[in-house]
VOGU-3710 file (C-alpha; in Angstrom, 3 decimals, decimal comma):
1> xxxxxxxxxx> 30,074/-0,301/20,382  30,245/-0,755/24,295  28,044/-3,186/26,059  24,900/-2,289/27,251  24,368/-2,171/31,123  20,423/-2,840/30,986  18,569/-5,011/31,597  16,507/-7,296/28,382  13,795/-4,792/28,161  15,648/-1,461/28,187
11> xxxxxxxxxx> 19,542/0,125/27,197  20,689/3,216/27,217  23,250/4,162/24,487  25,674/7,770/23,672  25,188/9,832/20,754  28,162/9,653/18,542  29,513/12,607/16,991  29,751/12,359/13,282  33,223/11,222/11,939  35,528/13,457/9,780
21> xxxxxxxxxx> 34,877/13,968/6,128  36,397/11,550/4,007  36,997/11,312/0,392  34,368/10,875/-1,749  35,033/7,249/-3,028  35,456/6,157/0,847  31,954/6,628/1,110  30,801/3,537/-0,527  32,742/1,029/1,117  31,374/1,673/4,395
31> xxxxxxxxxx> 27,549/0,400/5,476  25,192/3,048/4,122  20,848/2,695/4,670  19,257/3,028/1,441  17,285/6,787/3,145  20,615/8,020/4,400  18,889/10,885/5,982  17,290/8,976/8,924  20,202/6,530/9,403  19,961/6,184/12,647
41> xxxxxxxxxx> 16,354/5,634/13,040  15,717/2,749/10,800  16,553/-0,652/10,087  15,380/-3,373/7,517  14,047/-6,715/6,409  10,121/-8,343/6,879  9,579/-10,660/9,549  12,003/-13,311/10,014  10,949/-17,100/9,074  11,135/-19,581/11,429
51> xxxxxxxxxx> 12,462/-22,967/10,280  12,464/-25,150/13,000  12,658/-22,622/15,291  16,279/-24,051/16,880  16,577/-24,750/20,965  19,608/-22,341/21,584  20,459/-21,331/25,427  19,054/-18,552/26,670  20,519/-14,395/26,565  19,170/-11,418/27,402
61> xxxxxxxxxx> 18,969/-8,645/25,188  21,930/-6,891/26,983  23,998/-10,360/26,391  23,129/-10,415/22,746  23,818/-6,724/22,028  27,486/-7,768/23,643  27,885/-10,471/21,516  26,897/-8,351/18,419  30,155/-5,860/19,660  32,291/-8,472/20,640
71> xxxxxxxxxx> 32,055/-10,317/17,184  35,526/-10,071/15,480  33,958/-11,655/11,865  36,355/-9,763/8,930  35,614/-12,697/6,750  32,469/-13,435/5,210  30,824/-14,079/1,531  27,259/-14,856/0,350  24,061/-13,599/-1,284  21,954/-11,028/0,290
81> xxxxxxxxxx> 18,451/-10,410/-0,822  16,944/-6,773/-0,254  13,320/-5,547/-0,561  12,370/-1,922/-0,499  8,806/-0,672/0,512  9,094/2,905/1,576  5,373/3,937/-0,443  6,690/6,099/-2,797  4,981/6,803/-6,037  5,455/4,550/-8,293
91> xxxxxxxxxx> 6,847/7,394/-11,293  7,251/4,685/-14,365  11,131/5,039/-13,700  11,867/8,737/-13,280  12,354/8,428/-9,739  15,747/6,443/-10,520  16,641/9,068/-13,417  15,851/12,078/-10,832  18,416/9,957/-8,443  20,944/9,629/-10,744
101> xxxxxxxxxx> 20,952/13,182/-11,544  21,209/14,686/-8,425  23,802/12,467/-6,917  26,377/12,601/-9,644  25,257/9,982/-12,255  23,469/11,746/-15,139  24,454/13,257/-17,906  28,332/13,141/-18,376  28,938/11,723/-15,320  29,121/7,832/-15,233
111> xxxxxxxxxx> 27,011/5,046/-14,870  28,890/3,417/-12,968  29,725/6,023/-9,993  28,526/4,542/-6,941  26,848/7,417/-5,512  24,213/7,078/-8,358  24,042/3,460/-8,970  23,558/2,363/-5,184  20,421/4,829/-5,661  18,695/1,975/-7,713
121> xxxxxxxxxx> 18,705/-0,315/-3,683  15,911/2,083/-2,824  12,928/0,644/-4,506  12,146/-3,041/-5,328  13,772/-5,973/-5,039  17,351/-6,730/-5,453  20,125/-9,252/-5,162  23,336/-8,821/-4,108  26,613/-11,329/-3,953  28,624/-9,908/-1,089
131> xxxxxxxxxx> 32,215/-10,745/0,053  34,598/-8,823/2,478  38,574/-9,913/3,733  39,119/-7,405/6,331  39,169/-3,963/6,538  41,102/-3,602/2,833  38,595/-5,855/1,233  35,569/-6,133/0,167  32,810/-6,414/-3,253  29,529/-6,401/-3,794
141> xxxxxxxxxx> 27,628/-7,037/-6,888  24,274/-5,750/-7,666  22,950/-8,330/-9,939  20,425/-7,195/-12,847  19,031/-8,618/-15,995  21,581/-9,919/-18,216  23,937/-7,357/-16,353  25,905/-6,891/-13,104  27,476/-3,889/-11,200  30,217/-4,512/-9,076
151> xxxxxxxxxx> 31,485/-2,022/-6,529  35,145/-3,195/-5,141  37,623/-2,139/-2,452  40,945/-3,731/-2,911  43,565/-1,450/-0,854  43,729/2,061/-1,881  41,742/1,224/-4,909  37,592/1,552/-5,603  36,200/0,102/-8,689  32,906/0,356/-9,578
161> xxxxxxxxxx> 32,036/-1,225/-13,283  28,654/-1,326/-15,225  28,591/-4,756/-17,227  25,289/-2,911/-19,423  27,168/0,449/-20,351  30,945/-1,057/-20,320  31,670/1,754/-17,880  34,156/1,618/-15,303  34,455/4,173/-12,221  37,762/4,480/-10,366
171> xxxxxxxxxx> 38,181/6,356/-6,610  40,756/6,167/-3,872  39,818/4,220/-0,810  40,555/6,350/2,604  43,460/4,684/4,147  44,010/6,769/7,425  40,811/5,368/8,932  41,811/2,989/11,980  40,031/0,922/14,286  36,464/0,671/14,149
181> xxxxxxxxxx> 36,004/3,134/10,807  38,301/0,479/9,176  35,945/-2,887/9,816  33,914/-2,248/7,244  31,419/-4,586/5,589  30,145/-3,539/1,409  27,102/-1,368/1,579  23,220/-3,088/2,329  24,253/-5,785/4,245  22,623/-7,028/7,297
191> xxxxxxxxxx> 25,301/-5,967/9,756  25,690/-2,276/8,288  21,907/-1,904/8,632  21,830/-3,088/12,193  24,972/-0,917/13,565  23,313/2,008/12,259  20,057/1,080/14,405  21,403/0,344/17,425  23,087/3,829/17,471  19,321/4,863/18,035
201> xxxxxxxxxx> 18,618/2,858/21,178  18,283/4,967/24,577  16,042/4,613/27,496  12,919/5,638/24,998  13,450/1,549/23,413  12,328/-1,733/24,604  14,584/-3,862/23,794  14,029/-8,018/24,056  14,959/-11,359/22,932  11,793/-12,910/20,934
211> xxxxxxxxxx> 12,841/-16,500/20,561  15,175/-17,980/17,126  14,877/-18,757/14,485  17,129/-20,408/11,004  18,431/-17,835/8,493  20,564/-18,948/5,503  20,414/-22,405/7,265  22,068/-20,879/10,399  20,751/-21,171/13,897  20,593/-17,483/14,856
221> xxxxxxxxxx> 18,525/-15,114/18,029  15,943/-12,714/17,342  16,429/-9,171/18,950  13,626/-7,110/18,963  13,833/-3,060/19,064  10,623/-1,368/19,891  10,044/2,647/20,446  8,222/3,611/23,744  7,317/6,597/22,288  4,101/8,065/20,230
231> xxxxxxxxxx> 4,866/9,936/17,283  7,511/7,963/15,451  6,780/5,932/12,437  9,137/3,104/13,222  6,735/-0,244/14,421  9,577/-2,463/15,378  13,289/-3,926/14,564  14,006/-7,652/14,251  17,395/-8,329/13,598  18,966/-11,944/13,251
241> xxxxxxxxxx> 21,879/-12,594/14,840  24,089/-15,727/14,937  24,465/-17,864/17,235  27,914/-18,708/16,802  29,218/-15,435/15,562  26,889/-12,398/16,651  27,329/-11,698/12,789  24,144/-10,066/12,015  22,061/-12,388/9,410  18,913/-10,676/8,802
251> xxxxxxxxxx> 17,558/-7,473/9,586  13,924/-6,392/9,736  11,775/-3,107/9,739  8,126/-3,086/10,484  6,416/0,771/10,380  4,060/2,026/12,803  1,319/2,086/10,463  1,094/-1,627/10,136  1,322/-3,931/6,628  4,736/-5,421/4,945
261> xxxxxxxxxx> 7,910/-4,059/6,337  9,354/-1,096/5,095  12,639/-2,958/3,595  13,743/-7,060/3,643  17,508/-7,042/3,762  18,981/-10,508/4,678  21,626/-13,537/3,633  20,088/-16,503/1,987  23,280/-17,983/1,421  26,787/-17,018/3,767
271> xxxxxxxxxx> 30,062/-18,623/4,196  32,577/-17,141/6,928  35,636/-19,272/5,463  38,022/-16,412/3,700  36,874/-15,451/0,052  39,380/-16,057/-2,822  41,836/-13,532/-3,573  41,211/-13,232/-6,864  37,429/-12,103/-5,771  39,395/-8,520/-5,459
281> xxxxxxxxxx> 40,956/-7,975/-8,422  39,679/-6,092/-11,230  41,480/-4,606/-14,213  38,735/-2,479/-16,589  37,644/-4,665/-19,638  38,970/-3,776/-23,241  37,210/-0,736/-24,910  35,579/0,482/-21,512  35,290/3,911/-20,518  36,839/4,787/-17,032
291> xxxxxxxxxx> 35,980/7,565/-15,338  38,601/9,159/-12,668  37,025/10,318/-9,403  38,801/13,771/-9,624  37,214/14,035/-13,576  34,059/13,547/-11,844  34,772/16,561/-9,159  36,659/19,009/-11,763  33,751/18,677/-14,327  31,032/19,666/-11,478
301> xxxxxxxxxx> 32,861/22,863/-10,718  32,447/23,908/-14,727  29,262/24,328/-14,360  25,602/23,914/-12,980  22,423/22,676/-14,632  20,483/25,895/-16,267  16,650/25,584/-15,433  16,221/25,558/-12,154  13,513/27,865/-10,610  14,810/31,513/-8,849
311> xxxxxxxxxx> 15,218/30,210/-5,174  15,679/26,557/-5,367  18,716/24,970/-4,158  21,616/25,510/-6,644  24,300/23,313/-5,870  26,324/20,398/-3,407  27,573/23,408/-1,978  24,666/25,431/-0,760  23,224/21,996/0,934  26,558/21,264/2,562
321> xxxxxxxxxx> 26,622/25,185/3,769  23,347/23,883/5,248  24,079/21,093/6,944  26,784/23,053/8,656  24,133/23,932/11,070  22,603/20,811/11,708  20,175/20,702/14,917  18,439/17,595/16,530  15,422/18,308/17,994  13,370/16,125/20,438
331> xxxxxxxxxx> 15,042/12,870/21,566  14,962/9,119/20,978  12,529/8,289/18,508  10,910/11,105/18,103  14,362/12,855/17,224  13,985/15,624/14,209  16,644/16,778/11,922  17,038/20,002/11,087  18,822/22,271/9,046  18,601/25,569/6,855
341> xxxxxxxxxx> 19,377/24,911/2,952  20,290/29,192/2,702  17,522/28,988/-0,022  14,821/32,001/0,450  11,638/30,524/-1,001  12,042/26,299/-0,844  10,710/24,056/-3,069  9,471/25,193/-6,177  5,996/23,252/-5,545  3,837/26,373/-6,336
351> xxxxxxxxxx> 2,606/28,056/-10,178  6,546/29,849/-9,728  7,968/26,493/-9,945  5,997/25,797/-13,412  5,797/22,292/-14,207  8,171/20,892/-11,640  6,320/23,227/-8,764  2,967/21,325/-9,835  4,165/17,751/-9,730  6,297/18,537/-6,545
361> xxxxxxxxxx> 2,933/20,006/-5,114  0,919/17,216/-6,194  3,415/14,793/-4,052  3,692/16,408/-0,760  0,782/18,131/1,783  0,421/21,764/2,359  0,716/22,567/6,092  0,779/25,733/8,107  1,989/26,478/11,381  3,722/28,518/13,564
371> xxxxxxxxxx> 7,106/28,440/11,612  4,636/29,509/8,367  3,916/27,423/5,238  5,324/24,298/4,367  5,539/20,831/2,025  5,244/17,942/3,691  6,524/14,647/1,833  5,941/11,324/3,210  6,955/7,826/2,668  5,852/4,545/5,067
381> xxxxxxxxxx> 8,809/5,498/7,302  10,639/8,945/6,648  9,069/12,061/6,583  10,351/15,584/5,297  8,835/18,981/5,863  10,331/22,173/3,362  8,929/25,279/4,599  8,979/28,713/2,621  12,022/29,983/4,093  14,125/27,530/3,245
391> xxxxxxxxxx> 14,228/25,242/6,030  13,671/21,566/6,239  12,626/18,974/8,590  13,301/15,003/8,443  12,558/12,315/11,167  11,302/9,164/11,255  8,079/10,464/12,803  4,574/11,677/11,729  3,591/14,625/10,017  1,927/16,327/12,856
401> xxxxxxxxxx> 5,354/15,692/14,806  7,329/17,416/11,765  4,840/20,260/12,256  5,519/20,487/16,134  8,918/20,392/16,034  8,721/23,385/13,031  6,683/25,624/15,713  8,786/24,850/18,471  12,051/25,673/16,952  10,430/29,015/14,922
//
C-alpha cells in the first residue's frame, strides 16, 4: 500500500484489481471480513478504551497511514477477541446450519472445512489465539466450549481440525504468491480487517488522527475514517495502531444509524517475539476422519441438492458465471455491487417458493422501481437487493440507495 499524499483530513487511494484465482484452501490463510461481500467498505471493533490515554508525538493521518505500509511485522502471537452485531435475526441457530450448507460444510462435507467453520465469526462473540512466522506460517484457533478449531498454514500444508467432531480437513497452501499476497496474517485479525478498509479510502473520506489510546497494554494512535457522503451505512472507522510497530491492534466499526458497533475485533493480549515452532505442526489425532480438499471438490460435482424451487440459483457455478460480470456502480462510499446470478425469477420469497419463499419474504422488504420488483435484505451495515430477473445489488448503503442504483443501471 503506497503512502498517501494528503493531507490529515483527506487521501486519495487506486482501486485494485482483484488478484488471480487461487486454490481453494489458499483462501483461508489470507485476511478475510466476516460479510465478504462488502470487503472493502467495512471495518470492525466498538470504540476503543482509553487507559491512560498515553502522551505519544504527534502524526498526521497521512504519517500514520505510512507507518501502517511501512510496518515489516511477520512475527506476532496473541489473543484476539471479536464481537459481531450486524442485526440479523436471531433464527435459534439455523442461520449457522444454512451457512454451513451453502459454503461446503453440511452434509458429507466436513466440519472442519474452513469455508464453513469460519462462518460461525459472523454472529456473537468469539475468541481467537492467533500466531503467524512469516508468510509460510501462521494458526489460529477458534476457541469454543470444551472444544477448539484450529486452522493452520505450515508451508504447502492447511490443516483445519474440529476438537468436538474429531475431524480433520487437509488443503494445499498457494505457494506461487510473492510479495505482498504472501504477508499474510490468519483470518479476523485486526490488521486483515484494516487493509481491507483502507482500500476504500478516496477523496469521498475524512480521514484524522483522534488522540491514543492503550490496547493490549500497548501505547498505540487512533485513526479515524469517516464517509463524506449521504447514503452509506458506514458511521465511522477507528483503528488502533501501534506506536512502535504500525501493527494494527484494534479495529472499530460504528454504523450510520447510531448504537454499538457493528463488529469488536481487537488483541487483548500480543507478543511480536517469534512464536515456537512447534506452534505449526500438526499431525491428525488417532481415529480422526480427514477429509482431502480434492474429496471435497470431486464429491460436489456428483451431484446437487434436490429441492430447490424452479428458478433459484442451482449451483457454485451459476454464481461464479455471475460474478463474471461484476459492475461497480456509484463511487466511494456509496459504491454498489452488482452482478447478474443467470437465474430468471430470483429468490424464491413468493407462494412459488413454498415454505422457504414465505420465510425468505418475511425477512427482506418488497420494493419496486424502475428495474421492476425486488427483495430487499438488510443488516446494521450491508444491504442486498434480489430483483425478479435475477439480478442483485449489495453495498454498504441504504435501501433507497440500492433502489437508485437498480433504476439507474435498468
Amino acid at each position: 500500500m503506497a503512502p498517501y499524499e494528503s493531507d490529515d483530513t483527506t487521501t486519495a487511494g487506486a482501486t485494485r484489481e482483484p488478484g488471480a484465482g487461487r486454490r481453494r484452501a489458499a483462501r483461508y490463510i489470507v485476511p478475510v471480513t466476516v460479510m465478504g461481500v462488502a470487503v472493502a467498505t467495512i471495518g470492525l471493533v466498538p470504540a476503543i478504551a482509553n487507559s491512560g490515554d498515553p502522551d505519544l508525538p504527534e502524526i498526521t493521518a497521512a504519517q500514520l497511514i505510512e507507518k501502517m505500509a511501512e510496518s515489516d511485522t511477520e512475527r506476532l502471537s496473541g489473543t484476539v477477541k471479536i464481537t459481531t452485531d450486524l442485526g440479523l435475526p436471531d433464527l435459534g441457530g439455523l442461520e449457522s446450519s444454512l451457512a454451513s450448507g451453502a459454503l461446503g460444510g453440511g452434509e458429507g462435507g466436513s466440519s472442519a472445512d474452513p469455508s464453513a467453520k469460519l462462518t460461525e465469526l459472523a454472529s456473537g462473540t468469539h475468541t481467537l489465539r492467533v500466531a503467524v512466522d512469516g508468510p509460510d506460517r501462521q494458526k489460529v484457533s477458534l476457541l469454543e466450549n470444551a472444544a477448539e478449531y484450529s486452522l493452520i498454514h505450515n508451508g504447502k500444508d492447511v490443516w483445519g481440525y474440529d476438537s468436538a467432531s474429531n475431524e480433520v480437513y487437509h488443503g494445499t497452501a498457494d505457494e506461487s504468491a510473492e510479495g505482498e499476497d504472501r504477508k499474510q496474517q490468519p483470518p479476523a485479525t485486526p490488521k486483515g480487517f484494516a487493509e481491507e478498509a483502507l482500500k476504500a479510502v478516496d477523496d469521498t473520506t475524512s480521514v484524522t488522527v483522534d488522540g491514543t489510546a492503550q490496547v493490549a497494554g500497548r501505547d498505540a494512535y487512533k485513526l479515524v475514517v469517516k464517509p463524506k457522503q449521504s447514503g452509506s451505512t458506514v458511521g465511522a472507522i477507528s483503528i488502533a495502531v501501534d506506536h512502535e510497530t504500525g501493527t494494527p491492534l484494534k479495529f472499530t466499526l460504528t454504523p450510520a444509524s447510531g448504537g454499538a458497533a457493528v463488529v469488536d475485533v481487537g488483541f487483548t493480549k500480543v507478543s511480536f517475539d517469534r512464536p515456537a515452532a512447534s506452534t505449526f505442526d500438526f499431525t491428525p489425532p488417532k481415529g480422526a476422519k480427514v477429509t482431502e480438499e480434492g474429496a471435497l471438490e470431486d464429491e460436489k460435482k456428483g451431484g446437487e441438492p434436490t429441492g430447490r424451487p424452479e428458478g433459484a440459483l442451482k449451483s457454485e457455478e451459476d454464481l461464479s458465471k455471475g460474478l463474471d460480470g461484476l459492475m461497480v456502480l456509484g463511487e466511494g462510499w456509496n459504491s454498489v455491487a452488482a452482478f447478474d446470478t443467470g437465474s430468471e425469477g430470483g429468490l424464491p420469497t413468493g407462494s412459488e417458493g413454498g415454505d422457504l419463499g414465505g420465510f425468505l419474504g418475511s425477512l427482506g422488504d418488497q420494493v419496486k422501481g424502475e428495474f421492476g420488483t425486488g427483495t430487499v435484505f438488510s443488516t446494521r451495515l450491508v444491504n442486498a437487493l434480489f430483483t425478479a430477473d435475477g439480478k442483485v445489488y449489495v453495498g454498504a448503503v441504504t435501501k433507497d440507495a440500492l433502489v437508485k442504483a437498480a433504476n439507474e443501471a435498468k
